[in-house]
N, C-alpha and C positions, 0 to 999 in steps of 0.2 A: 432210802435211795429209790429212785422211780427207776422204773423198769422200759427200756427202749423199747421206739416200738422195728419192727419186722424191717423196715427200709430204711429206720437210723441204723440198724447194728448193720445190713448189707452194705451201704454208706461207707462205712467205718472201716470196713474190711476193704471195701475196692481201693477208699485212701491209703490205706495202710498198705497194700500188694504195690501200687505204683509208686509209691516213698521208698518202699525198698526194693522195686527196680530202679525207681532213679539212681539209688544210691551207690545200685551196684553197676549197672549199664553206664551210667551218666558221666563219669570219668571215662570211659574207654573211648564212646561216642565223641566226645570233647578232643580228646588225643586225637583220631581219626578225622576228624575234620578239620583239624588244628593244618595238618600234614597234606591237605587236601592240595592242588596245583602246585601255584611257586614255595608254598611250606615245606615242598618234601626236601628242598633244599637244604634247612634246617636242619633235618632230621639225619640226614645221610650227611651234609658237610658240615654243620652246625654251623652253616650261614645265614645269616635271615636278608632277603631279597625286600627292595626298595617297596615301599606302600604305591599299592594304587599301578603295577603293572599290569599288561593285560596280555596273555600268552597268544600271538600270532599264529605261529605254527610248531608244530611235536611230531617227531614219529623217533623210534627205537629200534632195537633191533632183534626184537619181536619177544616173547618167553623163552628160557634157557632154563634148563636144568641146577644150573651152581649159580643162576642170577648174572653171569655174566652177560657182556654186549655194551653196547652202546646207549644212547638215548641223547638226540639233540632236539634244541625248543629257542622258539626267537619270541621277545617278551617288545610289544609296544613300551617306550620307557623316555616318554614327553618332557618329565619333568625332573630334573637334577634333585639326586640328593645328596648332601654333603657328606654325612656318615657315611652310605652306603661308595660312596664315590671316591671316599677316603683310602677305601681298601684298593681301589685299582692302582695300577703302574699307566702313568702316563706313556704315548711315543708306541709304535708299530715295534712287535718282536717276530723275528722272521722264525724264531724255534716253535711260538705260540701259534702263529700261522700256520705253521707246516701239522702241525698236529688238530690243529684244527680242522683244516681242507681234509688229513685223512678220513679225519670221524665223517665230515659229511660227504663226500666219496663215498668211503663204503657203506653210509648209509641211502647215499642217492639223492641226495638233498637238491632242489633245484638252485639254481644260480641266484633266482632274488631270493629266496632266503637264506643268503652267505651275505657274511659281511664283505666288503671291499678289501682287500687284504693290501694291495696297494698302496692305498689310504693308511693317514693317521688314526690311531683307534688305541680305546686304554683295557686294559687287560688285567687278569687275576686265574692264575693256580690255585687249585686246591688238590688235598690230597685229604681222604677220607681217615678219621684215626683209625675205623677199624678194620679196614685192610690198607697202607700205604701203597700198594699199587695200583688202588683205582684213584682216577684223577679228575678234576672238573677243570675244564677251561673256559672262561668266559671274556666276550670281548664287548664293549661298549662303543658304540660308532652313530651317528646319526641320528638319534632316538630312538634306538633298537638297541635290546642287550640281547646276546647272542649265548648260547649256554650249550656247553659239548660235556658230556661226561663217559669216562671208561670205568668200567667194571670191570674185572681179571676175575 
């Protein structure tokens, strides 16, 4: 058997350190970016938000201690999609509304980025499985999807 020389066996060694960092970083990395913008949705309501949105505006209600607070986000949302569209309730709900206006109230949210509450707009509850009192609300209006969520 021939013997390696000096900068194949170092070679060998630096392959072999980054193999198994990948192996073991490389899924976590994957996960964490998976989760990145509209995916965190997924993760927290186990909804997966339409392909190809682009997030307009985000603010929350800052770091908390127990994670609670608010966080609202208006998503550019151009193009219909069926599946995802499947899940709304057609027709303006005055209870969706009103809890809605609260979240951006107390968050401060300026006037253009609320939906029209007035107006026709399709709508969708969520409730998180692993606390049922925190809630998402979301309203679809214009080509804008609007997204309120509470944390307890």
């Amino acid at each position: 058997m021939r013997k390696l020389k000096r900068w194949q066996r170092n070679l060998i060694i630096i392959c072999a350190v980054f193999a198994l960092l990948l192996a073991v970083f490389g899924p976590a990395a994957w996960s964490a970016l998976r989760y990145l913008g509209a995916g965190v949705y997924e993760a927290n309501w186990g909804l997966a938000m339409p392909e190809g949105i682009t997030e307009l505006y985000r603010t929350d209600s800052g770091a908390s201690f127990h994670g609670d607070g608010y966080r609202y986000a208006v998503y550019d949302y151009p193009e219909p999609d069926g599946e995802f569209d499947s899940l709304l309730n057609a027709g303006a709900d005055e209870y969706i509304g009103e809890r809605f206006s609260e979240i951006a109230d107390e968050l401060g949210v300026p006037e253009g980025e609320q939906p029209d509450l007035g107006a026709d707009f399709s709508w969708r509850v969520g409730r998180r499985p692993a606390d049922e009192r925190d809630k998402l609300y979301m309203i679809s209006q214009g080509g804008k999807l609007y997204v309120a969520e509470l944390f307890m």
